[in-house]
Backbone as JSON, one array per atom type, in Angstrom:
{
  "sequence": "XXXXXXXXXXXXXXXXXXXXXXXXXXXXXXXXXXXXXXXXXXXXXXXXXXXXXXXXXXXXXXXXXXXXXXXXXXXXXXXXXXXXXXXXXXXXXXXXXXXXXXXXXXXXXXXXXXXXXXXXXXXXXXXXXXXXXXXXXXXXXXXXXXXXXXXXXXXXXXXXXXXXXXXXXXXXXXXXXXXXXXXXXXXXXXXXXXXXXXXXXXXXXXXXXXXXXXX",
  "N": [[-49.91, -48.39, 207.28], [-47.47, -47.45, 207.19], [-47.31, -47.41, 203.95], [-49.55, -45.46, 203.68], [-48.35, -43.1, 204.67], [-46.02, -42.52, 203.2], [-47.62, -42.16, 200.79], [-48.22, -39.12, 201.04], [-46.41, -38.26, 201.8], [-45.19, -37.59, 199.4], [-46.58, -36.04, 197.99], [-49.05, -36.24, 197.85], [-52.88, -34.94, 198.41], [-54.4, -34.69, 201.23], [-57.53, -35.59, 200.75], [-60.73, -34.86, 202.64], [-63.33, -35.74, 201.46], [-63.21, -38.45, 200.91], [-63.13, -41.82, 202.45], [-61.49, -43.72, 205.29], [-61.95, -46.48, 203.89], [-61.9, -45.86, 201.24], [-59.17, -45.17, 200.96], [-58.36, -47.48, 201.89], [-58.58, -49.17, 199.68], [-57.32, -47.88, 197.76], [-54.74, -47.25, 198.52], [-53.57, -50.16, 197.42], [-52.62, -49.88, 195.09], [-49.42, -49.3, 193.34], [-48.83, -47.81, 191.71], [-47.87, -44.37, 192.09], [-48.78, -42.09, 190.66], [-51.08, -43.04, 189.56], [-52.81, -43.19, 191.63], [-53.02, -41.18, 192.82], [-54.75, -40.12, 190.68], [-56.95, -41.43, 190.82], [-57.72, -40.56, 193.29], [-58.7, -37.7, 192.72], [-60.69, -38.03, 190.77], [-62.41, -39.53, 192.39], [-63.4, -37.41, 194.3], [-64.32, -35.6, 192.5], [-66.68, -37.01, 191.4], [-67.61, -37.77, 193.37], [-67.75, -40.75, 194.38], [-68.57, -43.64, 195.61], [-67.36, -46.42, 198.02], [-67.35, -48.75, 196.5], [-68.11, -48.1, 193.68], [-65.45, -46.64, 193.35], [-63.82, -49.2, 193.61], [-64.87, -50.34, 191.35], [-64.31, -48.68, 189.08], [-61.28, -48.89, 189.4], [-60.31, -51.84, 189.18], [-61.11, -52.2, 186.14], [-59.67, -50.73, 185.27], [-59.38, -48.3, 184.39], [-57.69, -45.83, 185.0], [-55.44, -46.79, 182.98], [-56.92, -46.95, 180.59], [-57.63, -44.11, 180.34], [-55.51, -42.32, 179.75], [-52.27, -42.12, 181.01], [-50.99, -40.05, 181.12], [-52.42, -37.76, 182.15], [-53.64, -34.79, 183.33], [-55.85, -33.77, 185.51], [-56.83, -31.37, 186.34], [-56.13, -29.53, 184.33], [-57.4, -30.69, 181.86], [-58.55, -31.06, 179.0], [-61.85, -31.77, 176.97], [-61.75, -33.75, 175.24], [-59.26, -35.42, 176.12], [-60.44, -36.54, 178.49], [-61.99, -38.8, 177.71], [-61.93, -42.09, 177.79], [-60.53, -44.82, 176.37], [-59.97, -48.02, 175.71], [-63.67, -48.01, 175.5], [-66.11, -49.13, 177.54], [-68.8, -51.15, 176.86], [-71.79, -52.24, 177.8], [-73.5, -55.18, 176.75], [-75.65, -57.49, 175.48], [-75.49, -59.79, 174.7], [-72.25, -60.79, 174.58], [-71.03, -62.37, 172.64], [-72.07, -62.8, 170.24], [-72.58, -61.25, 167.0], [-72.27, -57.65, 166.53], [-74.66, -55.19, 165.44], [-74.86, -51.78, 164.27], [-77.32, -51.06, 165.0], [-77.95, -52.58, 167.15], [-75.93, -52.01, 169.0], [-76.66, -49.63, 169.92], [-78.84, -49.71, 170.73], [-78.09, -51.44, 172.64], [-76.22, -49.82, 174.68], [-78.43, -47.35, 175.05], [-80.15, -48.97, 176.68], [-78.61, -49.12, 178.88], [-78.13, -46.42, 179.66], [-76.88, -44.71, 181.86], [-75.08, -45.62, 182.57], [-73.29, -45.41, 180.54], [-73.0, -42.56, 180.53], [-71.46, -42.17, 182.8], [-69.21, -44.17, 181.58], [-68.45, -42.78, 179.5], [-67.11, -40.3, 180.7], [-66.5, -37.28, 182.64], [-69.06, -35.4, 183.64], [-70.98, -35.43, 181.42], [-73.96, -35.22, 180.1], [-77.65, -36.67, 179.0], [-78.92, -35.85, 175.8], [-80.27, -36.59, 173.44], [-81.41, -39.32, 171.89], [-80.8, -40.77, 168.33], [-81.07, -38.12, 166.65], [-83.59, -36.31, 164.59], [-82.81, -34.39, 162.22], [-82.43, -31.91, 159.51], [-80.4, -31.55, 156.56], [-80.02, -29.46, 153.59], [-82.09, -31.04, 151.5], [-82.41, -33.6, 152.68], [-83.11, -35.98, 155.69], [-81.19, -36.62, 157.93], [-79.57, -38.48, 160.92], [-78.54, -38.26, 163.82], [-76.51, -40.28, 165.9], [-75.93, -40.09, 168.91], [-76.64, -37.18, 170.91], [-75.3, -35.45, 173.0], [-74.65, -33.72, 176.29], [-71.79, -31.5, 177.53], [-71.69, -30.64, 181.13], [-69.22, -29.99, 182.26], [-67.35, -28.55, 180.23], [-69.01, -27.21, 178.95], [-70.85, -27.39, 176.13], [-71.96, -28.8, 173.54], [-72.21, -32.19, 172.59], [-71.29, -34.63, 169.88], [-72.06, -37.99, 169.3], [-71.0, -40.64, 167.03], [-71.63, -44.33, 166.32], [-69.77, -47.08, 165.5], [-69.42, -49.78, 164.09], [-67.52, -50.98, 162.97], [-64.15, -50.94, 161.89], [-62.29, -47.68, 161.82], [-63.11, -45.4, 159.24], [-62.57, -42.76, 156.48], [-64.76, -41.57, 155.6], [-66.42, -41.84, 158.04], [-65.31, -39.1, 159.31], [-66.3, -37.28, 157.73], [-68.87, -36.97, 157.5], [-69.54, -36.65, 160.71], [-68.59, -34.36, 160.79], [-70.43, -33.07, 159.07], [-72.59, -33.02, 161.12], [-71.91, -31.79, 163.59], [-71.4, -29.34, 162.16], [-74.14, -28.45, 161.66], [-75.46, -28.64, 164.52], [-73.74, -26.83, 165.83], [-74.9, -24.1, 163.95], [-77.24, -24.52, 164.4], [-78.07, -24.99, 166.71], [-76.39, -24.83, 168.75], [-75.55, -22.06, 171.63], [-74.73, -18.73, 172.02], [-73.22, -18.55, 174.42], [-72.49, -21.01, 174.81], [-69.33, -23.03, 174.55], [-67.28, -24.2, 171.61], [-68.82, -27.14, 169.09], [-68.43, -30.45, 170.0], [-67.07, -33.68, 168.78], [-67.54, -37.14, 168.31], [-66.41, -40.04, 167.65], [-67.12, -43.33, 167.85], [-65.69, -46.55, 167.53], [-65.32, -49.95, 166.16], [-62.34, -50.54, 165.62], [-59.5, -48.11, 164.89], [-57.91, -46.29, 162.96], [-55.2, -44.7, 162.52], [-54.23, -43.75, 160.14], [-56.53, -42.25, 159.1], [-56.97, -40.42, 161.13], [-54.7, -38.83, 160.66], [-55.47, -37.15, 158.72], [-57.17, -35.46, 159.38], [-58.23, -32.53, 160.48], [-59.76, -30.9, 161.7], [-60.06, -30.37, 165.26], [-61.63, -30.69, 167.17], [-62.83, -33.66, 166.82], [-62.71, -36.05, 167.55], [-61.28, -39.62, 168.28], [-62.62, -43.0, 169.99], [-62.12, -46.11, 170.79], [-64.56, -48.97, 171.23], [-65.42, -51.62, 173.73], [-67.04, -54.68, 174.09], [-69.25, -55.92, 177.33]],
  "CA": [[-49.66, -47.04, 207.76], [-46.08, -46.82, 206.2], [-47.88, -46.43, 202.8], [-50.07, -44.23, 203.77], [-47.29, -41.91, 205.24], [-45.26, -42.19, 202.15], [-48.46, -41.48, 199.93], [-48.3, -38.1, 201.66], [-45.27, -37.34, 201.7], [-44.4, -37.24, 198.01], [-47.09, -34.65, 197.43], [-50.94, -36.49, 197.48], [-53.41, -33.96, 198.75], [-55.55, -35.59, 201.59], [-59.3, -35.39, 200.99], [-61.9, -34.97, 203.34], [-64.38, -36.56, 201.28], [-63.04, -40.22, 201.14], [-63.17, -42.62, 203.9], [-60.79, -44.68, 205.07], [-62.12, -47.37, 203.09], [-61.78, -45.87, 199.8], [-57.8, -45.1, 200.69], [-57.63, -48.78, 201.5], [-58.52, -49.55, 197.69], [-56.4, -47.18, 196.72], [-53.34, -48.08, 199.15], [-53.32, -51.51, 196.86], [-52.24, -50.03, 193.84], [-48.38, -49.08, 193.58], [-47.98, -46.57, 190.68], [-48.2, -42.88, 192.65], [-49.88, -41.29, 189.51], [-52.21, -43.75, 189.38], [-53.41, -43.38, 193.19], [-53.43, -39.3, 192.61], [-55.75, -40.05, 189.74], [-58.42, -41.77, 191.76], [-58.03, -39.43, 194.27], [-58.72, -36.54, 192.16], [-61.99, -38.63, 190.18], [-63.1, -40.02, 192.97], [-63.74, -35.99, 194.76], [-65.16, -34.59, 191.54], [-67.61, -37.53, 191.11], [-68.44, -38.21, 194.61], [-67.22, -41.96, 194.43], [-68.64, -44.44, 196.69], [-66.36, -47.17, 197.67], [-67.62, -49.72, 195.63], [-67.88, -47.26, 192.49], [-64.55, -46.6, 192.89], [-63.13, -50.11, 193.42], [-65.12, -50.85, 189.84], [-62.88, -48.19, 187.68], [-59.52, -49.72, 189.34], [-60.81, -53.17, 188.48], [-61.81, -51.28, 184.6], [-58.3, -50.59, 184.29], [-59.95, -46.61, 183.95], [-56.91, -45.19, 184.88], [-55.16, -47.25, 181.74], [-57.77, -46.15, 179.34], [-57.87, -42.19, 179.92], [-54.07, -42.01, 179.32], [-51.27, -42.31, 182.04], [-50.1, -38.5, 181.76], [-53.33, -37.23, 182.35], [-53.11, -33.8, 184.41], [-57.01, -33.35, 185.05], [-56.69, -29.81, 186.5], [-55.83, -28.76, 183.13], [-57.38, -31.59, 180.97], [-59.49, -30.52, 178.13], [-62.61, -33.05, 176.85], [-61.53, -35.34, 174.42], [-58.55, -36.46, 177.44], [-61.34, -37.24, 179.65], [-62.62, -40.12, 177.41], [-61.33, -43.44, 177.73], [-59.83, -45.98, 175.08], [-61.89, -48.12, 175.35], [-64.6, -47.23, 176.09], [-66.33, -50.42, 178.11], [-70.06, -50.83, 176.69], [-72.58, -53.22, 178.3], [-74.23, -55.72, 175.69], [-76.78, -58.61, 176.15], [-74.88, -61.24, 174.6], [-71.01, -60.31, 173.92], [-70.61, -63.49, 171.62], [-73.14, -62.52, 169.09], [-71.8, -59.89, 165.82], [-72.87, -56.56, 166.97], [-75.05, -54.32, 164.35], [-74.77, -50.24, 165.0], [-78.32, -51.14, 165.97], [-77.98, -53.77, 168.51], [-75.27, -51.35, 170.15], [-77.36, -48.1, 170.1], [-80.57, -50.16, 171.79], [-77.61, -51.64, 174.53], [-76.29, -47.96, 175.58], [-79.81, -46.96, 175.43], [-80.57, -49.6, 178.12], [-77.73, -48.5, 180.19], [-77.7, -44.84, 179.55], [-76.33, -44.0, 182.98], [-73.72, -46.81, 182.91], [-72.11, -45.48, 179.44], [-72.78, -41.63, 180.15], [-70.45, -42.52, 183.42], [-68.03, -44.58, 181.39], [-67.5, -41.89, 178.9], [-66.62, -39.45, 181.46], [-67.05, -36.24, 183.52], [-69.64, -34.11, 183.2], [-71.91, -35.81, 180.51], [-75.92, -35.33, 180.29], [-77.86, -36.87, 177.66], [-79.87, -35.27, 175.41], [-81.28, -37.13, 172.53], [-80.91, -40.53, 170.54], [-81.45, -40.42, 166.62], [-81.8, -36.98, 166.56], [-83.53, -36.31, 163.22], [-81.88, -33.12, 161.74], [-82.71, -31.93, 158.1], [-79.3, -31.11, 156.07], [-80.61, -29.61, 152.49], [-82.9, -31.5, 151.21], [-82.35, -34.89, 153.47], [-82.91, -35.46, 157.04], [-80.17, -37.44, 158.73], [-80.2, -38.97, 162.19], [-77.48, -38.18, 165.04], [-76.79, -41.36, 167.16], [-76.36, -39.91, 170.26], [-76.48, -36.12, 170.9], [-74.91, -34.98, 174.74], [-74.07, -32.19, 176.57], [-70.91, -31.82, 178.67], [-71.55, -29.35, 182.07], [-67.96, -29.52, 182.56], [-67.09, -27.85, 179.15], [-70.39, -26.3, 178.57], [-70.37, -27.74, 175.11], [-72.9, -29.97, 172.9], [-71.14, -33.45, 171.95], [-72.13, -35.53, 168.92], [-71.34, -39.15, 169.37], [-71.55, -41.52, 166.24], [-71.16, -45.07, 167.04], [-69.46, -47.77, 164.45], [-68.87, -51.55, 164.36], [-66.1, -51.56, 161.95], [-63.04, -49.87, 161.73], [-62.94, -45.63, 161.57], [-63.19, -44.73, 157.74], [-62.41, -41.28, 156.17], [-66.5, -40.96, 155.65], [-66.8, -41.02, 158.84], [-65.27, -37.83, 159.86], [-67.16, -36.15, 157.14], [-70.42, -37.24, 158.42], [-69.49, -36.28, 161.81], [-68.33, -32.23, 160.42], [-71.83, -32.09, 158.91], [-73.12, -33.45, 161.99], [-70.93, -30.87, 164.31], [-71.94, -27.99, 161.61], [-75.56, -28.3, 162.23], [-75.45, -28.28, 165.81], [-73.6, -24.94, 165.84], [-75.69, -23.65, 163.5], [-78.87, -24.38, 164.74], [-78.99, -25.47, 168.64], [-75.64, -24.39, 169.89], [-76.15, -20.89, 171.97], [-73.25, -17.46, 172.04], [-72.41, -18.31, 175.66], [-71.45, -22.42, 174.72], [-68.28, -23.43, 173.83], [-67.64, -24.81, 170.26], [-69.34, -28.07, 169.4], [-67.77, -31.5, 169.89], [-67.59, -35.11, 168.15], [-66.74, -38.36, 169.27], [-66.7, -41.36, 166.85], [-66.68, -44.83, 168.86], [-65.47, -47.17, 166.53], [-64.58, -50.83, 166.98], [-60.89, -50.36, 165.42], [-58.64, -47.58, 164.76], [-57.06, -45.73, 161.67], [-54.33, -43.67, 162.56], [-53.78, -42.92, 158.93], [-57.65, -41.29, 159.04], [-56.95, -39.52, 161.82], [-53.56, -38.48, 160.55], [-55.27, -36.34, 158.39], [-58.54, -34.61, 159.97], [-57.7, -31.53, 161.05], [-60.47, -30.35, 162.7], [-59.54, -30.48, 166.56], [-62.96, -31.07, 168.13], [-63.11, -34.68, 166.31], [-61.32, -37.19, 168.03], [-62.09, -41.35, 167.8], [-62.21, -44.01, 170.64], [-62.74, -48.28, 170.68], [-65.33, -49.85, 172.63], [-65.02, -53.22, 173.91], [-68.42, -55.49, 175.41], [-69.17, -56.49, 178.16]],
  "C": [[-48.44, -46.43, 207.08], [-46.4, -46.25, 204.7], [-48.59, -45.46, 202.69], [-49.16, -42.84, 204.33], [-46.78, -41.71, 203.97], [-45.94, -41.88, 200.86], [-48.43, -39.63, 199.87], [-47.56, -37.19, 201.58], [-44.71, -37.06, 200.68], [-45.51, -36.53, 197.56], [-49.06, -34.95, 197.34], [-51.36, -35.44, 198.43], [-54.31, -34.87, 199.27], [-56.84, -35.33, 201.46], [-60.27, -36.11, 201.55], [-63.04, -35.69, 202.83], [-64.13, -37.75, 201.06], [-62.32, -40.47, 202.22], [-61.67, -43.17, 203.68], [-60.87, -46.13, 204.47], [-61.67, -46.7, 201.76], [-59.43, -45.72, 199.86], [-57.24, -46.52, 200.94], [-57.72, -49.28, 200.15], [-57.46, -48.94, 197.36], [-54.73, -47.58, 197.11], [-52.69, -49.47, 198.48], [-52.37, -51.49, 195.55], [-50.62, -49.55, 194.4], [-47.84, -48.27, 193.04], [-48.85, -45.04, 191.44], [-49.13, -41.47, 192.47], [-50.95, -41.74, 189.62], [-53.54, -43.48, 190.71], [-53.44, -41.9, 193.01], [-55.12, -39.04, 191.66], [-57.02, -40.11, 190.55], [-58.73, -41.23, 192.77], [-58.97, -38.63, 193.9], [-60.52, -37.23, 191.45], [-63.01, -39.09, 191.2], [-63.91, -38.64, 194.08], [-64.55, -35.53, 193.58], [-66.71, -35.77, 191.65], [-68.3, -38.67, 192.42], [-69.04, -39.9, 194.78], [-67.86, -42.62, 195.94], [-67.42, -45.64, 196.77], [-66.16, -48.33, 196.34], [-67.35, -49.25, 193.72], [-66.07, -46.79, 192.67], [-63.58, -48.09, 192.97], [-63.67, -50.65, 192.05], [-64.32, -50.18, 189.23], [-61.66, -48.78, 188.15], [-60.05, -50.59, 188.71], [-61.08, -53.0, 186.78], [-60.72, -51.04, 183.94], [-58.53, -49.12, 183.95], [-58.4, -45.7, 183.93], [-55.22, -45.26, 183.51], [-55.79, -46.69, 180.58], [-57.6, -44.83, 179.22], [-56.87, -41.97, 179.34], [-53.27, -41.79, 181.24], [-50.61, -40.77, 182.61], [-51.26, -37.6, 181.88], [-53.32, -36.1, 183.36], [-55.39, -33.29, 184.58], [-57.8, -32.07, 185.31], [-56.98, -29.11, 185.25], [-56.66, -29.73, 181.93], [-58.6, -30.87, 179.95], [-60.64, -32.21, 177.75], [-62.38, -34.02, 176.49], [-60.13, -35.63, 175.34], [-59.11, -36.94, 178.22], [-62.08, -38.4, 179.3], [-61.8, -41.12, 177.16], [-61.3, -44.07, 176.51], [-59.01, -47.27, 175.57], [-62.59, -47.85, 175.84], [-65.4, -48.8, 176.52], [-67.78, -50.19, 177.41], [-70.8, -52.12, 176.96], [-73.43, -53.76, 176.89], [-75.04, -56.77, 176.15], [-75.95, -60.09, 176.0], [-73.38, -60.84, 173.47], [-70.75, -61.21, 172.79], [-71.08, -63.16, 169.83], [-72.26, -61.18, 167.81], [-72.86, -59.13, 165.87], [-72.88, -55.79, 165.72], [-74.57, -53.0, 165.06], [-76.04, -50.26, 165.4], [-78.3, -51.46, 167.56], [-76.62, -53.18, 169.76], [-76.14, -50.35, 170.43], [-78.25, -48.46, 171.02], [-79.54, -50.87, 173.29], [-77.69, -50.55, 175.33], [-77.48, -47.75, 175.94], [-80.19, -47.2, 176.69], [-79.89, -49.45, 179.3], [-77.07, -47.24, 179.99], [-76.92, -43.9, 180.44], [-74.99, -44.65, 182.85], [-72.86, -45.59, 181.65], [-71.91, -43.89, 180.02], [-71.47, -41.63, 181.61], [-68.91, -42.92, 182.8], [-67.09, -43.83, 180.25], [-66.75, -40.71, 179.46], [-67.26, -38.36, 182.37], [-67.7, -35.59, 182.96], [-70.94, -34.45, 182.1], [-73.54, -36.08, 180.71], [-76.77, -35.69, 179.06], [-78.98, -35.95, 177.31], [-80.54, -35.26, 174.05], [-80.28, -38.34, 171.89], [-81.78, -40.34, 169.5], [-82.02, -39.32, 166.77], [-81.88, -36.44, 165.21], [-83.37, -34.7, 163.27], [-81.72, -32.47, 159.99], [-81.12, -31.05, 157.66], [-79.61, -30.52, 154.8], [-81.88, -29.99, 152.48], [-83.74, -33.07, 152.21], [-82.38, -34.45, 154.56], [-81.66, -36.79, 157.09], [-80.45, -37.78, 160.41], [-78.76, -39.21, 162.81], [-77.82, -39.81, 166.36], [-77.17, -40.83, 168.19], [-75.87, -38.1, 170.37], [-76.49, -35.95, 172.8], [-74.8, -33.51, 175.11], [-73.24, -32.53, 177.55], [-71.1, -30.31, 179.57], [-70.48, -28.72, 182.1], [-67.35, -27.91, 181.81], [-67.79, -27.17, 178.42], [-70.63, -25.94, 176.78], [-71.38, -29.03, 174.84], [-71.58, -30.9, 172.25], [-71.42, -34.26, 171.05], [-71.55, -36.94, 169.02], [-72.14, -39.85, 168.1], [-71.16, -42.92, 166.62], [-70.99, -46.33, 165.35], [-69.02, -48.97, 164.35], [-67.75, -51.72, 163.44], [-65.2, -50.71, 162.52], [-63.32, -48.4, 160.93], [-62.46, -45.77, 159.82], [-63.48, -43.71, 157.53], [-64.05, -40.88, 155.96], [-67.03, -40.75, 156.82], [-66.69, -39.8, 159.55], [-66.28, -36.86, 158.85], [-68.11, -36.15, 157.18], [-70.6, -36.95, 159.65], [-69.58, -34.53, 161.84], [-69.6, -31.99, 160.31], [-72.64, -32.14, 160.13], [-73.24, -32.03, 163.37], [-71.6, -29.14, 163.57], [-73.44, -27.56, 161.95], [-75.71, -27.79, 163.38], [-75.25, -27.03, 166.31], [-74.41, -24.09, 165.12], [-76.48, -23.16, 164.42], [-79.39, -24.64, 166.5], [-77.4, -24.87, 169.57], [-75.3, -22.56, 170.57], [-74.69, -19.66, 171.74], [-72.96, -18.33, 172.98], [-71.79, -19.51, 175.55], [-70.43, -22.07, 174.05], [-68.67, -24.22, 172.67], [-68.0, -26.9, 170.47], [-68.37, -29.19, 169.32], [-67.74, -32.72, 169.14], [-66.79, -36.06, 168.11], [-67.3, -39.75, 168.47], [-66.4, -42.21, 167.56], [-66.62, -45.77, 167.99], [-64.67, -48.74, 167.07], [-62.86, -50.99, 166.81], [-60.75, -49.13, 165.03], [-58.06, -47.43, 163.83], [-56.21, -44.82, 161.62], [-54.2, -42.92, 161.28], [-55.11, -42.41, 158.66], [-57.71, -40.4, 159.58], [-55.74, -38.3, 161.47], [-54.07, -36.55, 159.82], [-57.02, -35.17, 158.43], [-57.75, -33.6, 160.98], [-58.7, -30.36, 161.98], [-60.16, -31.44, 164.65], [-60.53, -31.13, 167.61], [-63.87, -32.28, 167.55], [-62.4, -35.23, 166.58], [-61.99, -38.89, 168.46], [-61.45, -41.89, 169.45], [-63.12, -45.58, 170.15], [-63.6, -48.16, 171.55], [-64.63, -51.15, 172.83], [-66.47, -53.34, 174.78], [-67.88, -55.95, 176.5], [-70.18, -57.41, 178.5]]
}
């Protein structure tokens, strides 16, 4: 009861839609931000208890980022790093196949673990560029941000080809499927490592990289 008083009193906002079970999960943790967070995620996405004692346990509020304000948060803050992705047999050396056909199989699980708002809406979406067609891993839509998302997905470490396979990727889309009233299009490389010095120098804004990790 003392924590729950002193949750209160430094500024949490009580909500009506979680039980007193879900504030005992949350009563466990000790960082203030952290327990605001799951507040705030657990109201937009209509959190059962159990669903929300899996993202503590996920470490979710580690992954999004720690200064996360989600009032104000724009898309690429709403995706986690890492990004958790269900596999059949974690041991095994994962192709960009043998990930594309996991997600696939747990399409709800990942479009959850990438964040708010996400609806799918095509794998390998063939797409003629010129002369060639090409093939979009995973093509989304976010409600939130009312905004098509291109996700490519990559077992190595991010390399400067991939952002420029992602632009043409991103260019198409606007082109050809994204409407006046959407916002501009998005793209989201999932990559198993990290190149700061790739990212250092992509300057388009609506291209931003996260890790996976199996499970």
């Amino acid at each position: 009861m003392r924590q729950f008083y002193l949750l209160f009193q430094n500024g949490a906002t009580m909500s009506h839609q979680l039980t007193v079970s879900h504030y005992i999960e949350l009563l466990k943790l000790k960082n203030f931000q952290e327990i605001k967070y799951y507040i705030v995620i657990s109201e937009k996405l209509n959190l059962s208890v159990r669903e929300l004692r899996e993202k503590i346990k996920s470490k979710e509020y580690e992954r999004i980022g720690k200064n996360i304000k989600l009032e104000e948060s724009k898309i690429n803050t709403l995706i986690k790093n890492p990004i958790l992705i269900k596999v059949k047999n974690k041991n095994e050396k994962l192709t960009e196949y043998a990930l594309h056909q996991s997600i696939l199989e747990n399409i709800d699980d990942f479009l959850k673990e990438l964040g708010i708002g996400f609806a799918f809406a095509g794998s390998e979406v063939k797409i003629k560029v010129g002369d060639r067609y090409n093939y979009i891993d995973f093509l989304l839509f976010n409600t939130n941000f009312n905004c098509y998302v291109v996700v490519e997905l990559k077992v190595t470490e991010l390399k400067a080809e991939y952002i420029g396979q992602i632009i043409k990727y991103i260019g198409y889309v606007d082109k050809n499927m994204r409407k006046p009233f959407h916002e501009e299009t998005v793209g989201v490389i999932i990559c198993k490592k990290e190149n700061k010095y790739v990212m250092e120098y992509c300057t388009n804004p609506n291209i931003f990289v996260s890790t996976y990790q199996t499970l």
